[in-house]
C-alpha positions as CSV (number, residue, x, y, z in Angstrom):
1,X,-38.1,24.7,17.1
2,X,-35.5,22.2,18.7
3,X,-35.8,18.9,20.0
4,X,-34.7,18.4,23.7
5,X,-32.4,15.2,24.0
6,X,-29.7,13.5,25.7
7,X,-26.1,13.9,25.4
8,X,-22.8,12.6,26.0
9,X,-20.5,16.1,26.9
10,X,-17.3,17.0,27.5
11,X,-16.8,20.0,29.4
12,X,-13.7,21.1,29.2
13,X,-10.4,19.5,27.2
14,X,-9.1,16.4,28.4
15,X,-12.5,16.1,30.7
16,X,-14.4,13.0,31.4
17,X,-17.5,11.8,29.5
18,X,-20.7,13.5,31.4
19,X,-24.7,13.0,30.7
20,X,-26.5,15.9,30.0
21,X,-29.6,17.2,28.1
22,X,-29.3,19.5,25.4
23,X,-31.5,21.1,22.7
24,X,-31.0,19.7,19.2
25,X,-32.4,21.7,16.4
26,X,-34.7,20.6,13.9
27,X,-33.8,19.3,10.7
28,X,-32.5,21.6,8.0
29,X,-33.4,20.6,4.3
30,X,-30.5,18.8,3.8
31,X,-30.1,17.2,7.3
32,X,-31.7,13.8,8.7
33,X,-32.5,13.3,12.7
34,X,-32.1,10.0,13.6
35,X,-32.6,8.3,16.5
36,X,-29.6,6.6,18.0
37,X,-29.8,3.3,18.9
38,X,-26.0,2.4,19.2
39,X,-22.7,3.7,19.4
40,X,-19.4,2.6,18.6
41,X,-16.3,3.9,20.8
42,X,-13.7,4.9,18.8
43,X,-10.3,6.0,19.9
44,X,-10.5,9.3,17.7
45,X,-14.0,10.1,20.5
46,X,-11.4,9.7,23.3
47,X,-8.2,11.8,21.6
48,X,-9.8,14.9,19.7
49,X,-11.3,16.4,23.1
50,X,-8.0,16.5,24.3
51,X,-6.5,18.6,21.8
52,X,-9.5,21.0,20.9
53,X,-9.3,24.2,22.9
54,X,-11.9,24.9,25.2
55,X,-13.6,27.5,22.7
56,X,-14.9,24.8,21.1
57,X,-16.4,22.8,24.4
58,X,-18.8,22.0,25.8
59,X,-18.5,19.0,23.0
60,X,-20.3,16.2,22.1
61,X,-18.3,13.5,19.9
62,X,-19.0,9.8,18.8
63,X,-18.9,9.0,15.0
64,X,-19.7,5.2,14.6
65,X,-23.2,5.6,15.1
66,X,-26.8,3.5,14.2
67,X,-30.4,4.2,14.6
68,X,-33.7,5.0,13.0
69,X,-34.6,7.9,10.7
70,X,-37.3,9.7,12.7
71,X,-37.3,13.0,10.1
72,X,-35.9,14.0,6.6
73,X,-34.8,17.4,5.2
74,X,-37.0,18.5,2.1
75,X,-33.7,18.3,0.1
76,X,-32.9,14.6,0.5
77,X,-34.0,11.5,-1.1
78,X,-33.2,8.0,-1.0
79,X,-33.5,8.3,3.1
80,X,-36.9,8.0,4.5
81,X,-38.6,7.9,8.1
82,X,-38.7,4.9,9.6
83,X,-35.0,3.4,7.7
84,X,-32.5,1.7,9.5
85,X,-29.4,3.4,9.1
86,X,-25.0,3.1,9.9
87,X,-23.7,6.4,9.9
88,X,-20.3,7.2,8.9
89,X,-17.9,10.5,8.0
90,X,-18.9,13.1,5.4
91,X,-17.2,14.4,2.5
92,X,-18.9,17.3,0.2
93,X,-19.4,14.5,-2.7
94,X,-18.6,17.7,-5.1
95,X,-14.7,18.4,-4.8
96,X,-11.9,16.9,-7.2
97,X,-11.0,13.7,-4.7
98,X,-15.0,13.1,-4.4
99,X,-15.2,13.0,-7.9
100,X,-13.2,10.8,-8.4
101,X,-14.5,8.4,-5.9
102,X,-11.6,9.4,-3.2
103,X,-14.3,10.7,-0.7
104,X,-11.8,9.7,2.4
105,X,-9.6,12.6,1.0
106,X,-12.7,15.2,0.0
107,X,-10.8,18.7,0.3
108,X,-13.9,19.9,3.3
109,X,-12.9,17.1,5.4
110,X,-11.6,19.2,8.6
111,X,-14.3,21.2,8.0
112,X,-17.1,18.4,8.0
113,X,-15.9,15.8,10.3
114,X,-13.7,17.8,13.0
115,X,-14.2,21.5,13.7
116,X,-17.9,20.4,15.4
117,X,-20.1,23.1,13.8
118,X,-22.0,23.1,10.4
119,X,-20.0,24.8,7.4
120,X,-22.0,27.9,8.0
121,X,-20.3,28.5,11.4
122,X,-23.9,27.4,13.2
123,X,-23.6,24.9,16.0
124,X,-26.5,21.8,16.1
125,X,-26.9,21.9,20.0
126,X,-26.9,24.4,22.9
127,X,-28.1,25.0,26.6
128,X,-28.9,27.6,28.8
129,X,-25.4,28.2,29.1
130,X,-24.6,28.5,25.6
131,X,-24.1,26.8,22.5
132,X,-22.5,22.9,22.7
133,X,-20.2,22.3,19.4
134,X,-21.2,19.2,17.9
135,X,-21.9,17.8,14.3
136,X,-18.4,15.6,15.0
137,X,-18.2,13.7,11.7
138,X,-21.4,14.7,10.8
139,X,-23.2,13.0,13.5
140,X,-22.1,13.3,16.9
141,X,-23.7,10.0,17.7
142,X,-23.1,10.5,21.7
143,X,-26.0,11.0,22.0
144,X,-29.9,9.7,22.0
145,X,-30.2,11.7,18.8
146,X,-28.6,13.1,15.9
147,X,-28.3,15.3,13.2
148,X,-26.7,13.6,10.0
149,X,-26.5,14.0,5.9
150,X,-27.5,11.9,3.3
151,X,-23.6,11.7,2.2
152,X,-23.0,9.6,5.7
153,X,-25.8,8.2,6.1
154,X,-26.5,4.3,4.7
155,X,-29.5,2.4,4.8
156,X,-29.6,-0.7,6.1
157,X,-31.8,-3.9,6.4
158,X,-34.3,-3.6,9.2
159,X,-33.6,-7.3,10.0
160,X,-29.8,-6.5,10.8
161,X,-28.6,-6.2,14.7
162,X,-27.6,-2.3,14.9
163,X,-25.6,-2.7,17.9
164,X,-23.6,-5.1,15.9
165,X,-23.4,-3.1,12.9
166,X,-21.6,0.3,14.7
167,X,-17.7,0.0,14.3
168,X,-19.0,-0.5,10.5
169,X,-18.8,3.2,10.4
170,X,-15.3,3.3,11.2
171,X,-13.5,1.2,13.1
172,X,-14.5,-2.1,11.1
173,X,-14.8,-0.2,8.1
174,X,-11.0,1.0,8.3
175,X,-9.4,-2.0,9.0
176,X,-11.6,-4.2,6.5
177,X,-11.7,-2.0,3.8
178,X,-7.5,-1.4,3.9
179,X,-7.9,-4.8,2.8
180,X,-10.8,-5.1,0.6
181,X,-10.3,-1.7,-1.3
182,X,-6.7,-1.1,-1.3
183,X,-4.4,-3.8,-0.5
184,X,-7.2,-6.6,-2.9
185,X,-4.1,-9.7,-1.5
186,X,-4.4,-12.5,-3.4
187,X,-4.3,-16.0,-1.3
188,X,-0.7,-16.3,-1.6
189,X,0.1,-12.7,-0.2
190,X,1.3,-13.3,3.4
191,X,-0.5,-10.0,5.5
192,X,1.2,-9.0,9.2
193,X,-1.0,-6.8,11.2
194,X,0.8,-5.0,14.0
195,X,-1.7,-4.4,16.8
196,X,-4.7,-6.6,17.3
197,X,-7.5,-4.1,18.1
198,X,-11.0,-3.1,16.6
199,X,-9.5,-2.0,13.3
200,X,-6.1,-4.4,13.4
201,X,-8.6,-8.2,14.0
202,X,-11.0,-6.0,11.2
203,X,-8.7,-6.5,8.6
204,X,-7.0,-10.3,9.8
205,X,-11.0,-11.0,9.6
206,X,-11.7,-9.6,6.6
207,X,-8.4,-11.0,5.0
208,X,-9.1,-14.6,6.0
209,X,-12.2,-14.4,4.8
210,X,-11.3,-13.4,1.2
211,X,-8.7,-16.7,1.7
212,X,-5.6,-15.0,2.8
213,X,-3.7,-18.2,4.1
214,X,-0.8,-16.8,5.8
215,X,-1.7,-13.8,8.2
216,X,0.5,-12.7,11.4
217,X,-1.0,-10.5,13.9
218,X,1.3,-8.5,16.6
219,X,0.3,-8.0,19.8
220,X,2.0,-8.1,23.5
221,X,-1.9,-8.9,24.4
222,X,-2.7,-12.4,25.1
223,X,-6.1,-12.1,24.8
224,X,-5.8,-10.1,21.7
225,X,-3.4,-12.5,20.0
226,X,-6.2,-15.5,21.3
227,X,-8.7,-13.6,19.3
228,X,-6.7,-13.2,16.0
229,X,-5.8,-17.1,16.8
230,X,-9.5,-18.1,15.9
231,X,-9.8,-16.4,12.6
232,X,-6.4,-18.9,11.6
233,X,-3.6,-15.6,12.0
234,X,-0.4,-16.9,13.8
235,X,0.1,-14.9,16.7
236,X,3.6,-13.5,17.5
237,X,4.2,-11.9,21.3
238,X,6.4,-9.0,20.2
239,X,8.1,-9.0,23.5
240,X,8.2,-12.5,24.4
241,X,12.0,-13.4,25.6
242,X,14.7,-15.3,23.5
243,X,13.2,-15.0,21.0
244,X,14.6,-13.2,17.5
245,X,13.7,-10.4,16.4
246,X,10.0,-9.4,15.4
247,X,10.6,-8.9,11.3
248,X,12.7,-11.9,11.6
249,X,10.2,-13.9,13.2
250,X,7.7,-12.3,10.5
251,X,9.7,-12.9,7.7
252,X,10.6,-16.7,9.0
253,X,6.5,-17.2,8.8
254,X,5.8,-15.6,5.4
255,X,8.6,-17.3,3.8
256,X,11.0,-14.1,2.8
257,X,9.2,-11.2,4.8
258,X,5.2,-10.1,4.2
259,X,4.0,-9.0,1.0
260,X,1.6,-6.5,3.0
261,X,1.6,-5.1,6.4
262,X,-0.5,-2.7,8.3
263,X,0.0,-0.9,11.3
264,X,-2.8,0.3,13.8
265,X,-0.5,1.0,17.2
266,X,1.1,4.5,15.6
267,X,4.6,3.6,17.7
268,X,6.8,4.8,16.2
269,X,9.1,2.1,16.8
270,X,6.7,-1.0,15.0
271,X,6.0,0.9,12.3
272,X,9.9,0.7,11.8
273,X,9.6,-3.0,12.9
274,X,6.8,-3.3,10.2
275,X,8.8,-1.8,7.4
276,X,11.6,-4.2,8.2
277,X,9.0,-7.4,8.2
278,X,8.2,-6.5,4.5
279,X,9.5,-8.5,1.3
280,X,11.1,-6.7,-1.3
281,X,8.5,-4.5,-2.9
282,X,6.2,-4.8,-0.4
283,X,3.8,-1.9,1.0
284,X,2.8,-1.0,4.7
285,X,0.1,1.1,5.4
286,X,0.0,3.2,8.3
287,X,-3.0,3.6,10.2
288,X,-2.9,4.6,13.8
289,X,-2.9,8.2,15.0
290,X,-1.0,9.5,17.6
291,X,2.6,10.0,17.1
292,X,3.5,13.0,15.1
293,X,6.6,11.5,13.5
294,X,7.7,8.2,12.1
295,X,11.3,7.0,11.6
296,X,11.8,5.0,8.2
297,X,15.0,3.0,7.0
298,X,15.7,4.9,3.9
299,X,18.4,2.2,2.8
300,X,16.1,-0.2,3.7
301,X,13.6,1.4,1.5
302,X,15.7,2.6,-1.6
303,X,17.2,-0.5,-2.1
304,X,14.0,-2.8,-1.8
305,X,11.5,-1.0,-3.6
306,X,8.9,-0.9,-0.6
307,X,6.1,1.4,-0.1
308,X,5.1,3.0,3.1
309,X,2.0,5.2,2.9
310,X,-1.1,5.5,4.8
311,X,-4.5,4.9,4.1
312,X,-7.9,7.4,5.4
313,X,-11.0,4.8,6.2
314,X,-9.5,2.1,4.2
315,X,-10.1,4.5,0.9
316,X,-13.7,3.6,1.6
317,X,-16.5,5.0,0.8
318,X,-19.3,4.3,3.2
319,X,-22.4,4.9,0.7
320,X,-20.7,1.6,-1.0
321,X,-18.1,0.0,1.4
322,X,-20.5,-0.5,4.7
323,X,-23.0,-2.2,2.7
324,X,-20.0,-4.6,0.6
325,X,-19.5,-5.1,4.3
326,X,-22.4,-6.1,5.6
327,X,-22.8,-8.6,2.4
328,X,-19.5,-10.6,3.3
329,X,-20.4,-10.3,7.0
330,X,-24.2,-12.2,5.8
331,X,-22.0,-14.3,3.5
332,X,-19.7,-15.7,6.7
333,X,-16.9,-14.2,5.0
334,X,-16.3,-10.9,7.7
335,X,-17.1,-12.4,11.1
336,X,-16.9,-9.5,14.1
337,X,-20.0,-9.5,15.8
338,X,-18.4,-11.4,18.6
339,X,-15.9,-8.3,18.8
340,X,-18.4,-6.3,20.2
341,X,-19.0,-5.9,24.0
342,X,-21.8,-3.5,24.8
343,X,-22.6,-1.2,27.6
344,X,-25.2,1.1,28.4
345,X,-24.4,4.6,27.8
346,X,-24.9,5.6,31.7
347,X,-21.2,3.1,31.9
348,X,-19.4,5.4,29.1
349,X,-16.6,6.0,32.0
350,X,-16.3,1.6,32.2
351,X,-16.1,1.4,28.4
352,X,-13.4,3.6,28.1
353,X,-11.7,1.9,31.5
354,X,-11.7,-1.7,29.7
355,X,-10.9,-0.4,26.4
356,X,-7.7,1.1,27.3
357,X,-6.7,-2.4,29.8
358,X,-7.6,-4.5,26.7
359,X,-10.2,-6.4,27.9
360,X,-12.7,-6.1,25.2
361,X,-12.1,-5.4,21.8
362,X,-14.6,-3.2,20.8
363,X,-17.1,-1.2,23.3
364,X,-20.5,-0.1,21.6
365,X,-22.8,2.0,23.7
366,X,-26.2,1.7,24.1
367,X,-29.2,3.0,25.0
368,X,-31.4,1.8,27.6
369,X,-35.0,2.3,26.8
């Protein structure tokens, strides 16, 4: 038995996004089909089909997806038909780093969240032609629906606006929870966040709202830098003229250089210009994805005490994070609904188009009923 849906594909790698129907199969024991009501668009959707070989395409990614259980495996509980649900990544919830409630680094995370089959080898979806690799992060939430696992699955209020509660399952969750899990600033730890986006205004939100009172976002953006404006972050134009460099216009706002900084762009060159924004035992955490190298100032380093390191899903772990989440976000303390722009899934090719100009800060696809 299979379910016949619609999809999101892409063809071949490096293609664009195309509609198509596909057969979905029935729930295992251990799977949950949900019915997707909302999408986020990630950048990890729009990089990962480049670099997977065409043996593994036709594919069908997305990863920051919502919707309502319409069936549940006969080996899961706590999930049931008709719940309101956020997914987000798996992790096998059995290895050493699960264990120990590092799920972000479980030891089957390739092979749950990237190679786009089950761990059996078996894909989720196929056509005429042949089989379509999905399962992308457990989910592959391009779609109308979706197979997913009680380990990335969370239950939500049925009161709650899905559409506003996607990027929760990684984007939001990412940026937020660098803050909320990892960095825990005290109100007199001055933040810089180098590159305004979906996950960079994530964490200046979620910062200012746990009373962060100095917090510097980076950004040649306008609009960007107008958005981290409103939460109270000073704004700094890293390539505005005449003026000094952009650590030493960071360290002349934090009085001394930031206790914390973060880094979303994956330039090489500002994660050097974060490291160099930093106090004297001060940490940066690298998040973006993209450049396969970063140059650090060991003297820099060595003789400060700083620490660089990076940070998976903001060391979250969505079973307890999302719904922390969702309680400041209730509370008025995480305010990013507004950072949602939505389009119907049939304008995936407009989403991607205004996400990479910078015109809206984060796209979340639809469906149209």
């Amino acid at each position: 038995m299979s379910i016949r849906t619609t999809a999101v594909l892409v063809e071949e790698p490096g293609g664009p996004f195309v509609l198509g129907e596909v057969e979905l199969d029935e729930p295992r024991e251990d799977e949950v089909l949900v019915r997707i009501v909302a999408t986020g668009l990630c950048h990890t959707d729009l990089t990962v089909p480049t670099m997977l070989p065409a043996e593994m395409m036709p594919i069908v990614v997305g990863h920051e997806g919502t919707g309502v259980v319409e069936r549940v495996g006969a080996a899961v509980s706590g999930i049931e038909v008709g719940d309101h649900v956020v997914l987000s990544f798996r992790s096998c919830r059995a290895c050493g780093p699960c264990l120990a409630g590092d799920v972000g680094y479980c030891e089957q995370s390739l092979l749950l969240n990237y190679m786009a089959m089950r761990p059996d080898g078996s894909t989720t979806m196929r056509r005429e032609s042949g089989p379509v690799f999905g399962s992308f992060f457990g989910q592959s939430s391009f779609a109308r629906h979706a197979l997913a696992y009680a380990d990335n699955v969370v239950v939500v209020d049925k009161s709650l606006d899905l559409t506003r509660l996607a990027p929760f399952g990684c984007g939001f969750q990412t940026g937020a929870g660098t803050v909320l899990n990892l960095l825990q600033p005290a109100a007199e730890d001055p933040l810089v966040v180098f590159g305004a986006g979906a996950v960079g205004l994530a964490a200046i939100a979620m910062a200012r709202g746990l009373g962060v009172s100095t917090v510097v976002a980076v950004d040649p953006a306008p609009g960007r830098r107008a958005v981290a404006e409103k939460y109270g972050a000073l704004a700094l134009d890293p390539a505005a003229e005449g003026e000094p460099d952009v650590a030493e216009r960071v360290k002349a706002l934090t009085g001394g250089g930031a206790r914390y900084a973060i880094d979303t762009t994956a330039l090489p060159a500002v994660v050097l210009q974060a490291q160099h924004s930093l106090r004297t035992r001060g940490m940066l955490v690298a998040l973006g994805l993209g450049a396969p190298e970063y140059t650090i100032d060991a003297i820099d380093l060595l003789q400060t005490g700083k620490i660089v390191r990076s940070s998976i899903e903001g060391e979250s772990d969505p079973l307890v994070t999302v719904p922390e989440l969702i309680e400041h976000r209730s509370a008025g303390r995480f305010d990013v609904d507004h950072l949602v722009t939505t389009y119907p899934f049939t304008k995936i090719a407009e989403a991607v188009a205004d996400s990479a100009a910078g015109t809206v800060v984060k796209p979340v696809l639809v469906w149209e009923e």
